[in-house]
RORO-798181 format. One record per residue (C-alpha): residue number from 1; residue in three letters; x, y, z. Coordinates in steps of 0.1 Angstrom, whole numbers, plus 5000, padded with zeros to 4 digits. Example, Ala and Ser with C-alpha at 12.3 -4.5 7.8 and 13.67 -1.06 7.14 Angstrom:
BEGIN
<martor nudren="1" vexlum="ala" xx="5123" yy="4955" zz="5078"/>
<martor nudren="2" vexlum="ser" xx="5137" yy="4989" zz="5071"/>
***
This chain:
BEGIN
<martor nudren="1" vexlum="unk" xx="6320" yy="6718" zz="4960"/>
<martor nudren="2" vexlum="unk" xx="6302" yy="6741" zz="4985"/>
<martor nudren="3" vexlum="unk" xx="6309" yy="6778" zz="4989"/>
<martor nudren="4" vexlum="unk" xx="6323" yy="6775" zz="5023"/>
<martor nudren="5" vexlum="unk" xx="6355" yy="6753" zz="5001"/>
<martor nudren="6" vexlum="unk" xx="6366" yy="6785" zz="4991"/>
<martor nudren="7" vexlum="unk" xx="6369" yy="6813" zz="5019"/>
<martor nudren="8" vexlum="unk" xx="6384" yy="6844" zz="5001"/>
<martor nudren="9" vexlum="unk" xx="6359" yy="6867" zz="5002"/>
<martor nudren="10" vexlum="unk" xx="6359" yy="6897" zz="4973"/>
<martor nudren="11" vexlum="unk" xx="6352" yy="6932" zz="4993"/>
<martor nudren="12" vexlum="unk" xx="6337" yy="6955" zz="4964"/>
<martor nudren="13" vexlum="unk" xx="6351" yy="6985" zz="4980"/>
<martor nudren="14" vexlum="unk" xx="6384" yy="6973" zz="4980"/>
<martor nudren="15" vexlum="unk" xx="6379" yy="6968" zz="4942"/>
<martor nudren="16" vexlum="unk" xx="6368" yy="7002" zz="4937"/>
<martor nudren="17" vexlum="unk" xx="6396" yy="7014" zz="4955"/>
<martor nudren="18" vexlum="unk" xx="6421" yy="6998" zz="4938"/>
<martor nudren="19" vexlum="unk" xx="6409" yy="7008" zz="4904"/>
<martor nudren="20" vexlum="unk" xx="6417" yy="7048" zz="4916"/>
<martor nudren="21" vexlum="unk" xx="6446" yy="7034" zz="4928"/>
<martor nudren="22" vexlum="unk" xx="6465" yy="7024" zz="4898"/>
<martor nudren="23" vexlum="unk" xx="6442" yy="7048" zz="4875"/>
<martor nudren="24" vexlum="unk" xx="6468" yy="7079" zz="4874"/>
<martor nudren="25" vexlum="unk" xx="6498" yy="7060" zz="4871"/>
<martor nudren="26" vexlum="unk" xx="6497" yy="7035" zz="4846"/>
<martor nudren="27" vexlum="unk" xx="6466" yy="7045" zz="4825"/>
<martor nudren="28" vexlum="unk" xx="6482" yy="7070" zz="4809"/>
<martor nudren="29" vexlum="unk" xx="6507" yy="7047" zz="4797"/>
<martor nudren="30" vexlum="unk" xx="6485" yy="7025" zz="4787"/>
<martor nudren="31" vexlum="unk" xx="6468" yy="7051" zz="4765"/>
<martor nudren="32" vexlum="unk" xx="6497" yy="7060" zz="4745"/>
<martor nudren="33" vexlum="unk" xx="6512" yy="7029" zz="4740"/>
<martor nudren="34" vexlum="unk" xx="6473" yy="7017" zz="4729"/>
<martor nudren="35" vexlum="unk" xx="6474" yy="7046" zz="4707"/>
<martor nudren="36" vexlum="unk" xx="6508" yy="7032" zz="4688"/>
<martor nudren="37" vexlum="unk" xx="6490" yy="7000" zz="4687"/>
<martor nudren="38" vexlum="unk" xx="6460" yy="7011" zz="4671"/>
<martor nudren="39" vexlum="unk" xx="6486" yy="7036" zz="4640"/>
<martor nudren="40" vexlum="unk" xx="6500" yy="7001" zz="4636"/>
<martor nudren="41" vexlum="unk" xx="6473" yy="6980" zz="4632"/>
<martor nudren="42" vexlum="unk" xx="6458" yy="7000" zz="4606"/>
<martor nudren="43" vexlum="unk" xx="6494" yy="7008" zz="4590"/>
<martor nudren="44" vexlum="unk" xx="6496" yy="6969" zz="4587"/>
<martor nudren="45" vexlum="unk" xx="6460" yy="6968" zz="4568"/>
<martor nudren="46" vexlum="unk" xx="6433" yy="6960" zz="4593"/>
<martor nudren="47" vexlum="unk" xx="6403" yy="6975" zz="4597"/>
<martor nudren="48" vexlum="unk" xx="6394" yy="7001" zz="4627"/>
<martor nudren="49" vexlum="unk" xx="6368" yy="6977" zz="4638"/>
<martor nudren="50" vexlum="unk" xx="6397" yy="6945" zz="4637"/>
<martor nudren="51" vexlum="unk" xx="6418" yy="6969" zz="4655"/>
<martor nudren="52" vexlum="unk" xx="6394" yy="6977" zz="4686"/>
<martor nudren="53" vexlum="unk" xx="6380" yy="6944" zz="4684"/>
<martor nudren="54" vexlum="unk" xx="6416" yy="6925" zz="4691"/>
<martor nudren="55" vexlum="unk" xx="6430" yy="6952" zz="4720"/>
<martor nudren="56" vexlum="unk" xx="6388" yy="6945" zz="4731"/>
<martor nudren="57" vexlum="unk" xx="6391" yy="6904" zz="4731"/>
<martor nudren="58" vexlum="unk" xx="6430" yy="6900" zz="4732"/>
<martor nudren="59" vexlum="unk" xx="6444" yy="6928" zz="4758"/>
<martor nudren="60" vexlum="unk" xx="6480" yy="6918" zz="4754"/>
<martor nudren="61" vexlum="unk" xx="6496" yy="6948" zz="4743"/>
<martor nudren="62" vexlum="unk" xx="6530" yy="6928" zz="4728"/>
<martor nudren="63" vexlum="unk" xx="6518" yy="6902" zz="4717"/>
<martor nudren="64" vexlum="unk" xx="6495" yy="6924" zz="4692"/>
<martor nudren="65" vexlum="unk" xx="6523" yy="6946" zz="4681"/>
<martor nudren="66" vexlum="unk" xx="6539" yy="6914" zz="4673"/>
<martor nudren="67" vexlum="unk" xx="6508" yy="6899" zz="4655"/>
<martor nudren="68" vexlum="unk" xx="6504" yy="6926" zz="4637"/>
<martor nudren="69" vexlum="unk" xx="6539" yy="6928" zz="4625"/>
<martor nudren="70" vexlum="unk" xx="6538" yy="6890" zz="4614"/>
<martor nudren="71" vexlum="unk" xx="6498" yy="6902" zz="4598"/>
<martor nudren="72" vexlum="unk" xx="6513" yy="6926" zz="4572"/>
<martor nudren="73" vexlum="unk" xx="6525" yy="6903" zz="4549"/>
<martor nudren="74" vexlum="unk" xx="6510" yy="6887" zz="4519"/>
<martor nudren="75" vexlum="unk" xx="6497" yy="6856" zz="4535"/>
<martor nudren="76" vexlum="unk" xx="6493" yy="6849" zz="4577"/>
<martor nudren="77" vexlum="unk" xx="6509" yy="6820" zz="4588"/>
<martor nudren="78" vexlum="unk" xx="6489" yy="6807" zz="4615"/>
<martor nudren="79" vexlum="unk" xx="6516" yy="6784" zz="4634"/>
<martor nudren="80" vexlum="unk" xx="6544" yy="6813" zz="4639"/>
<martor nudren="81" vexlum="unk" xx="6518" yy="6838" zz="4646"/>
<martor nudren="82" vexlum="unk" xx="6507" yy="6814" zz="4678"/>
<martor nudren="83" vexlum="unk" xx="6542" yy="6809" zz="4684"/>
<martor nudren="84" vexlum="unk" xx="6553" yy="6842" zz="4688"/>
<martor nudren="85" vexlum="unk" xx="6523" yy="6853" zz="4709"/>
<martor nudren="86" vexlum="unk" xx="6527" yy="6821" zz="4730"/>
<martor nudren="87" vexlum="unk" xx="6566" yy="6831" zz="4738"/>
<martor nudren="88" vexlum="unk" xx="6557" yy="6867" zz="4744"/>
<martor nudren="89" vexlum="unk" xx="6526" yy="6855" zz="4766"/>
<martor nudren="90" vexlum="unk" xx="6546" yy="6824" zz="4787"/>
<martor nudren="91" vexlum="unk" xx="6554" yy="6849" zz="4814"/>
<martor nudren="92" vexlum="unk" xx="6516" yy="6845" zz="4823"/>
<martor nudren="93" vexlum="unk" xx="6523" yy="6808" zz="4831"/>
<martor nudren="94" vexlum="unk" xx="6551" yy="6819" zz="4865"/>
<martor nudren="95" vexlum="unk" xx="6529" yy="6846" zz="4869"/>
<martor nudren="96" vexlum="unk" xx="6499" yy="6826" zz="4874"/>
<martor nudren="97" vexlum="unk" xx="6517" yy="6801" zz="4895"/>
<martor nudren="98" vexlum="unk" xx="6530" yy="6827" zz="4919"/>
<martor nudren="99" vexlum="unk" xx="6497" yy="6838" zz="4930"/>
<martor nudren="100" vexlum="unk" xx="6480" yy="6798" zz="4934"/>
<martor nudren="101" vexlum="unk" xx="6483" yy="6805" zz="4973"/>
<martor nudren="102" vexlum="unk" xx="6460" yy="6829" zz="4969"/>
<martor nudren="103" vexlum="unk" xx="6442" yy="6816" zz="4941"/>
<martor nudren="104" vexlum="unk" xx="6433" yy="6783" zz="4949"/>
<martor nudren="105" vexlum="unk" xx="6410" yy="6803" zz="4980"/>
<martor nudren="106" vexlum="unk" xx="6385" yy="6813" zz="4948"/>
<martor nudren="107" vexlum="unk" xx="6362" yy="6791" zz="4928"/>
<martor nudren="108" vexlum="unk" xx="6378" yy="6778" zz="4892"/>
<martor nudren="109" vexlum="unk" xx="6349" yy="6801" zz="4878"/>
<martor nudren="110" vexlum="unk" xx="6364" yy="6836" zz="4894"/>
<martor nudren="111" vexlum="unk" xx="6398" yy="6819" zz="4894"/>
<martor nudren="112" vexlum="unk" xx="6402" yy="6822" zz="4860"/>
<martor nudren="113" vexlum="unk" xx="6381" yy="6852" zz="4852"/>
<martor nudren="114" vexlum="unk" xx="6405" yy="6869" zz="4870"/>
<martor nudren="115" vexlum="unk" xx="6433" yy="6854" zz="4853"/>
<martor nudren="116" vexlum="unk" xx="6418" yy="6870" zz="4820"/>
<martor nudren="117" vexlum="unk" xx="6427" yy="6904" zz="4840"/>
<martor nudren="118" vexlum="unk" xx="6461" yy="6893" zz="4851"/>
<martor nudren="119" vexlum="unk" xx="6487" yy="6921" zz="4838"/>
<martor nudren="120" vexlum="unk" xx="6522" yy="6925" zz="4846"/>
<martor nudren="121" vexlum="unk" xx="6511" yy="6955" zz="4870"/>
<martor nudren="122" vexlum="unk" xx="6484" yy="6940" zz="4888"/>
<martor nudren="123" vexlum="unk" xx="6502" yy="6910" zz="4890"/>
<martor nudren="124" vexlum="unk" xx="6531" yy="6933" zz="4906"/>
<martor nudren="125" vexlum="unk" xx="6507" yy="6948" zz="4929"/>
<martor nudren="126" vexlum="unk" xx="6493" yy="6917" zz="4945"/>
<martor nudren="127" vexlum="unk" xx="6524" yy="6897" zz="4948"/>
<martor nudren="128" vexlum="unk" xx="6540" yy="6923" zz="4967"/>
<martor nudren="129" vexlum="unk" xx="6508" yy="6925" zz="4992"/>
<martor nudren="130" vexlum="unk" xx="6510" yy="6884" zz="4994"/>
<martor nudren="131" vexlum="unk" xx="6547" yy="6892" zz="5001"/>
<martor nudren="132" vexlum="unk" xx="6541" yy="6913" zz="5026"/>
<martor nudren="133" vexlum="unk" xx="6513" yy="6893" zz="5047"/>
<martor nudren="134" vexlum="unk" xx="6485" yy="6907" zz="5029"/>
<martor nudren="135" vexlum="unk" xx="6460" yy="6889" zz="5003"/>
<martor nudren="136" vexlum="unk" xx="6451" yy="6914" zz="4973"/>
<martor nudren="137" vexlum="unk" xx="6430" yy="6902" zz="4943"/>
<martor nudren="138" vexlum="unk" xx="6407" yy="6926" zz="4942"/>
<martor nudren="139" vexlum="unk" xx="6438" yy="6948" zz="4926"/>
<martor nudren="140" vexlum="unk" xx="6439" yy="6924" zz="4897"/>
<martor nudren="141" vexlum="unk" xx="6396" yy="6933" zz="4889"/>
<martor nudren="142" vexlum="unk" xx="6395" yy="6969" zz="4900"/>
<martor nudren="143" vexlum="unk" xx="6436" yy="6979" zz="4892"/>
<martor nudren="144" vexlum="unk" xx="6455" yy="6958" zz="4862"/>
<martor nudren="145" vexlum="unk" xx="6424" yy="6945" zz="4853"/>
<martor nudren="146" vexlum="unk" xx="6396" yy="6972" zz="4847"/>
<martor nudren="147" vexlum="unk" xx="6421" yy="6999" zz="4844"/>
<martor nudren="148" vexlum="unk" xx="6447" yy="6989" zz="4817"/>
<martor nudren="149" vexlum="unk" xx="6419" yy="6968" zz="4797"/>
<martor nudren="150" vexlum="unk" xx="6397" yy="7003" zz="4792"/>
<martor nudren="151" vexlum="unk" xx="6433" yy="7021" zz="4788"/>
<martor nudren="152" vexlum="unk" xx="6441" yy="6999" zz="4760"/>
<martor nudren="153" vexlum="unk" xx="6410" yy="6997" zz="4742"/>
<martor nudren="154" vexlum="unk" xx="6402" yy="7041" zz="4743"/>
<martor nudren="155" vexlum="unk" xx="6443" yy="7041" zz="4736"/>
<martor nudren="156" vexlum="unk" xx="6436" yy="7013" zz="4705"/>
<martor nudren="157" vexlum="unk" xx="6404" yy="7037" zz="4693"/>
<martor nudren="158" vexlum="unk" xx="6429" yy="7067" zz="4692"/>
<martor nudren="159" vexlum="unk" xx="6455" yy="7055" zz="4680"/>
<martor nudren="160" vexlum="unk" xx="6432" yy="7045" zz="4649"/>
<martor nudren="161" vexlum="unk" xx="6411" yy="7075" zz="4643"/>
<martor nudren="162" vexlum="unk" xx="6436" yy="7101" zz="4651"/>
<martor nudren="163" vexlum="unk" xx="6472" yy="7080" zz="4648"/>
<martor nudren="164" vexlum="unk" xx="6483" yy="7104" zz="4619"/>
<martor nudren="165" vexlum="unk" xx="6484" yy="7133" zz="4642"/>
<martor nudren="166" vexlum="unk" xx="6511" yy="7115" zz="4665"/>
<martor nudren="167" vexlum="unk" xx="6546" yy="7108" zz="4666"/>
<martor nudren="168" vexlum="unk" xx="6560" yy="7084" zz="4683"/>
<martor nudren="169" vexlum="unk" xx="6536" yy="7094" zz="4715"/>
<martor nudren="170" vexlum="unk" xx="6557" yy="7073" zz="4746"/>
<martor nudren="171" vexlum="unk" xx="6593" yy="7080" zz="4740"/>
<martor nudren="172" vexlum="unk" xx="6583" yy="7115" zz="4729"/>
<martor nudren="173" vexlum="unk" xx="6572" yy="7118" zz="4764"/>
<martor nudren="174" vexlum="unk" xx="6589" yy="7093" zz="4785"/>
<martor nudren="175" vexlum="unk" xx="6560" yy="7075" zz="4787"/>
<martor nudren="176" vexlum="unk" xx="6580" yy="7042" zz="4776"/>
<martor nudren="177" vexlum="unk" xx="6594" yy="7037" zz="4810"/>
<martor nudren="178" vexlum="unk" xx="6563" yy="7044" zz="4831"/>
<martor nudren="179" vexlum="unk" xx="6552" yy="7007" zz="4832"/>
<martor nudren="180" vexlum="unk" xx="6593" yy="6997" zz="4844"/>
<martor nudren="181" vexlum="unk" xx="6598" yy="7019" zz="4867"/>
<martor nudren="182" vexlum="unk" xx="6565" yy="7010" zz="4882"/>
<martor nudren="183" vexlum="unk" xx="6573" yy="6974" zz="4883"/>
<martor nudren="184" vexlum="unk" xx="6611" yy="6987" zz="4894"/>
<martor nudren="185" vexlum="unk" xx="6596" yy="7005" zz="4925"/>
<martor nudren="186" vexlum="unk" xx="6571" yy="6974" zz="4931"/>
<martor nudren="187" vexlum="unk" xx="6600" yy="6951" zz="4938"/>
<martor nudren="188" vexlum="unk" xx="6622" yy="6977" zz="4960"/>
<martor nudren="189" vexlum="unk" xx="6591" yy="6983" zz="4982"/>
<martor nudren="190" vexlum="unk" xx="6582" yy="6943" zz="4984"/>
<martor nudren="191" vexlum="unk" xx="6594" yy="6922" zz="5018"/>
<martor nudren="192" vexlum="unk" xx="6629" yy="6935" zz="5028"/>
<martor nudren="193" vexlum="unk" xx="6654" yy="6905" zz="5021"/>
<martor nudren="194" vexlum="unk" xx="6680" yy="6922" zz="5007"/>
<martor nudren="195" vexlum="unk" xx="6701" yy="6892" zz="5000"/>
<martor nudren="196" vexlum="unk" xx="6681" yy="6869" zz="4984"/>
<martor nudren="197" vexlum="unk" xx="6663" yy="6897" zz="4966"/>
<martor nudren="198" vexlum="unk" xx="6693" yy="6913" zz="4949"/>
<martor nudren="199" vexlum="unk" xx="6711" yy="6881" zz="4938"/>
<martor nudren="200" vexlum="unk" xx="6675" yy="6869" zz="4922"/>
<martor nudren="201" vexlum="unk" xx="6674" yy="6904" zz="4905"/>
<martor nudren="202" vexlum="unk" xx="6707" yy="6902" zz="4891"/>
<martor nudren="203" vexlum="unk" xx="6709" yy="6867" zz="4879"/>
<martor nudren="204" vexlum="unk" xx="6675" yy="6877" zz="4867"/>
<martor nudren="205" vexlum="unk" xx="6689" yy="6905" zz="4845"/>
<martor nudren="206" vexlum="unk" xx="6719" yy="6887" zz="4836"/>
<martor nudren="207" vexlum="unk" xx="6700" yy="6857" zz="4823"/>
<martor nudren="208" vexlum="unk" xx="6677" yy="6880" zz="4803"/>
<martor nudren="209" vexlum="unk" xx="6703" yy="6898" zz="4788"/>
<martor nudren="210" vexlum="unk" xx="6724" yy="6869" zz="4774"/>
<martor nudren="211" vexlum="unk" xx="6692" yy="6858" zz="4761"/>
<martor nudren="212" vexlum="unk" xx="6682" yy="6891" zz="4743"/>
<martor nudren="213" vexlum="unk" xx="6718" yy="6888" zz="4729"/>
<martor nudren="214" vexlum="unk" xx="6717" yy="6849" zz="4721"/>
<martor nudren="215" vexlum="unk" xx="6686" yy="6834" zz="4717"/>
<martor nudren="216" vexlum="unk" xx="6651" yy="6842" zz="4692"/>
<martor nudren="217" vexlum="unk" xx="6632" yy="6875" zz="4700"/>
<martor nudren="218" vexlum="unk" xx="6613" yy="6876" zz="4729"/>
<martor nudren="219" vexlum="unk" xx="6628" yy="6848" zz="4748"/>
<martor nudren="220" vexlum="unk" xx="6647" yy="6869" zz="4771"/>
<martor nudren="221" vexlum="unk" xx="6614" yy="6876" zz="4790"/>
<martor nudren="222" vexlum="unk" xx="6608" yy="6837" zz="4796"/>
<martor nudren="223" vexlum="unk" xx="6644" yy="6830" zz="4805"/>
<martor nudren="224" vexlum="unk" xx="6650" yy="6860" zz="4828"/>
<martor nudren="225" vexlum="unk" xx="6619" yy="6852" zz="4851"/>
<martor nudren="226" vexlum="unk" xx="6630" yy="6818" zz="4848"/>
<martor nudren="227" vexlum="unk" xx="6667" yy="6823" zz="4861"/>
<martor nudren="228" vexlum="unk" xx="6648" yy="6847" zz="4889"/>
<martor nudren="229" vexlum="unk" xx="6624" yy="6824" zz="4898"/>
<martor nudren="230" vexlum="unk" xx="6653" yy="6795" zz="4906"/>
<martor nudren="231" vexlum="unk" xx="6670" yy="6814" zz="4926"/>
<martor nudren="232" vexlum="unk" xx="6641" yy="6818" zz="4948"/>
<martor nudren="233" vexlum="unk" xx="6634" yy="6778" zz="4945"/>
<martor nudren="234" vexlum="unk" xx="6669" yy="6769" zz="4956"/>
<martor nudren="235" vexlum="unk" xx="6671" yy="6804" zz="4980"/>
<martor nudren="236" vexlum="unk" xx="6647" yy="6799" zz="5005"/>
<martor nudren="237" vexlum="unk" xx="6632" yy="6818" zz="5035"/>
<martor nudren="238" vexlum="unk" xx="6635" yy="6801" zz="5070"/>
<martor nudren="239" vexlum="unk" xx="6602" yy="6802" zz="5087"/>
<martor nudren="240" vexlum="unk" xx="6623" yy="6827" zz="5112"/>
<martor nudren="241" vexlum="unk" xx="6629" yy="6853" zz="5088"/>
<martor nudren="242" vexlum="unk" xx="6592" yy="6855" zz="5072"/>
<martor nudren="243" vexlum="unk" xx="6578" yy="6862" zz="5107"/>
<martor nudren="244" vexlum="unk" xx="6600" yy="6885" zz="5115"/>
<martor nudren="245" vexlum="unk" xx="6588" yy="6905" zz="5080"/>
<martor nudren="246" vexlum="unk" xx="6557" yy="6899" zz="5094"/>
<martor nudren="247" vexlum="unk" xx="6559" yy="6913" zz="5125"/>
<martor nudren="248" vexlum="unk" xx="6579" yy="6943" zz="5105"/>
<martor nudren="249" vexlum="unk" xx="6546" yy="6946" zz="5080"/>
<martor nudren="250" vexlum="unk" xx="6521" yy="6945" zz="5113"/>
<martor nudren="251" vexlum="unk" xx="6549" yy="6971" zz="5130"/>
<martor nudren="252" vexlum="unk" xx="6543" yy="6993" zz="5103"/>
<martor nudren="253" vexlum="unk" xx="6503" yy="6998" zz="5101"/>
***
């Protein structure tokens, strides 16, 4: 397929500015929680090279903890370590889906180069932007992407070198509930619906809750953004209503 198949256009400066953008907020976060990762891993019995090398080449914070945890037995057991990390990591595949408008503009090459960036912030970031008329991937290169991934891996390198000098780093500091209150204040500042938003929100946490409670670990991320995500299928917007929040958005720049 020619270039001209695929119109969006990447604007580098909008890249760079979007990786100062997210930098304050979440990268210390990031750091800390990279940190705990890295005591862990070598608590667990892997090497400090293993350790950087997987935050380096895996970058899913969870699903490492969780690898890790399954690593320090005797023998690994390939199968239930994939199938933790897949249930952990399934939140990717709605994630994913929600940004295909937008997606689907970029060659399968950069389409899913990006999607090796894609992190629950960026991902936060650019949904609300597609939400509110604008289109946004450079946030998933130059904020989630670039950001968090060096985050992680200097977090991962102290955590390993100099994890016996902390304890417990993000609770001790709050630092825990950066990343949800970010995501928190991502959804209250997305396209005013207040409706439709708060009954997807609840039925959202009340899905994810029973799951928690119910169900194997980990699920209750799948089945909350599942139980969300339905109430938007079967809760739509008229075509009234979306131009009126666009004509809000364009109103307010």
């Amino acid at each position: 397929m020619s270039v001209a198949s695929y119109p969006y256009q990447f604007d580098s400066r909008k890249v760079r500015s979007e990786f100062f953008r997210l930098l304050p907020p979440i990268s210390f976060f990031v750091v800390a929680f990279g940190a705990a990762f890295g005591l862990a891993a070598i608590q667990e019995g892997l090497t400090p090279l293993q350790s950087i090398l997987m935050s380096t080449t895996v970058f899913a914070g969870a699903s490492q903890f969780a690898a890790v945890d399954i690593w320090g037995g005797a023998d690994v057991s390939v199968l239930p370590l994939i199938a933790v990390v897949f249930a952990i990591n399934s939140r990717h595949l709605l994630m994913g889906a929600s940004l295909y408008p937008m997606l689907r503009e970029v060659s399968p090459g950069r389409r899913y180069a990006l999607l090796l960036l894609l992190t629950d912030a960026n991902w936060a970031v650019s949904a609300q932007d597609y939400q509110n008329g604008r289109r946004n991937l450079e946030v998933i290169i130059g904020g989630g992407g670039l950001v968090l991934w060096l985050a992680w891996i200097v977090g991962t390198a102290l955590g390993v070198y100099f994890g016996g000098l902390l304890q417990n780093p993000p609770k001790a500091f709050g630092l825990d509930m950066v990343l949800g209150c970010f995501l928190l204040a991502m959804a209250l500042g997305g396209n005013k619906s207040p409706p439709r938003v708060l009954v997807a929100w609840c039925v959202s946490g009340a899905a994810s809750l029973a799951a928690w409670k119910w169900l194997p670990p980990n699920m209750h991320v799948v089945v909350g953004a599942i139980a969300g995500g339905l109430v938007g299928l079967f809760w739509l917007e008229h075509k009234t209503e979306v131009a009126d929040n666009q004509r809000e958005v364009s109103g307010d720049h």
